[in-house]
C-alpha positions in Angstrom: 54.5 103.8 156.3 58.4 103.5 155.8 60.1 106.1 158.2 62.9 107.7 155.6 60.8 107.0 153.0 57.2 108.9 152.3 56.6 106.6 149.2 57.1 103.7 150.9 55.3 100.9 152.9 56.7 98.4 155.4 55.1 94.9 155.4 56.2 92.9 158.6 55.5 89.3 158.1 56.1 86.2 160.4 55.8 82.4 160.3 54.1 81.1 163.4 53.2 77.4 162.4 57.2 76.0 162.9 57.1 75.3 159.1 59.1 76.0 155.8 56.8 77.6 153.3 56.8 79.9 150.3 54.0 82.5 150.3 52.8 84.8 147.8 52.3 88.7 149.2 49.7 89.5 147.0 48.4 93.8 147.4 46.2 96.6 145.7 48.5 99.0 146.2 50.3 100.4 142.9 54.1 98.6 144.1 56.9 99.7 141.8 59.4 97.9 143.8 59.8 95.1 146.2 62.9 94.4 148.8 63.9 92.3 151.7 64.7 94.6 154.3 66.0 95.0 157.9 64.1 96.2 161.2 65.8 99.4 161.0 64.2 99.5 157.1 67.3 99.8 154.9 67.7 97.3 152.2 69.0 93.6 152.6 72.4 92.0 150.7 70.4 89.9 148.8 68.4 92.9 146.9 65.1 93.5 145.5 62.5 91.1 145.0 61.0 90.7 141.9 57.7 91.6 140.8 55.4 88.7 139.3 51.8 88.5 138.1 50.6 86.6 141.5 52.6 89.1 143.6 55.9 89.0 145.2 56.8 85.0 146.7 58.4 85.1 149.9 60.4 81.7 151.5 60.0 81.8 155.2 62.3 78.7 157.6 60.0 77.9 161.1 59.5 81.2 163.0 61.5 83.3 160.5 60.2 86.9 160.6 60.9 88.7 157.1 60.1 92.7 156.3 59.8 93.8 153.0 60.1 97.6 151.7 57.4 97.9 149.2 58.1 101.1 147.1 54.7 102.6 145.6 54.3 104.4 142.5 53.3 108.1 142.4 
C-alpha cells in the first residue's frame, strides 16, 4: 500500500538480467491510474503512464529499478 495514499498501491520493479527491455505490467486490480514514481512515492517529471488493453509497458536500461504508483478505483 502507498503510504499518503489509502487508494493506492506501490509496485517496485527491477531489472536483474543487465539488459534493455520493455515489459508489460499486466494486474487484476481495478487501476484508474498509472505513474512513474520516486522511492519516497511522489510522482515523477515525466507523468502518468498510460493505460492500454495489455496493461501498462514499462522500458527498463540494465539494472534500472522503476516504481510505479498504481491508483485504484473505488
Amino acid at each position: 500500500k502507498a503510504e499518503d495514499r489509502p487508494e493506492a498501491v506501490v509496485v517496485r520493479l527491477y531489472e536483474a538480467h543487465g539488459s534493455t527491455v520493455v515489459a508489460w505490467l499486466q494486474t487484476s486490480l481495478p487501476v484508474k491510474e498509472a505513474m512513474l514514481c520516486n522511492l519516497l512515492e511522489q510522482p515523477a517529471a515525466r507523468g502518468c503512464l498510460p493505460l492500454e488493453q495489455q496493461g501498462v509497458r514499462l522500458s527498463f536500461t540494465p539494472f534500472h529499478v522503476l516504481s510505479i504508483l498504481l491508483v485504484l478505483r473505488q
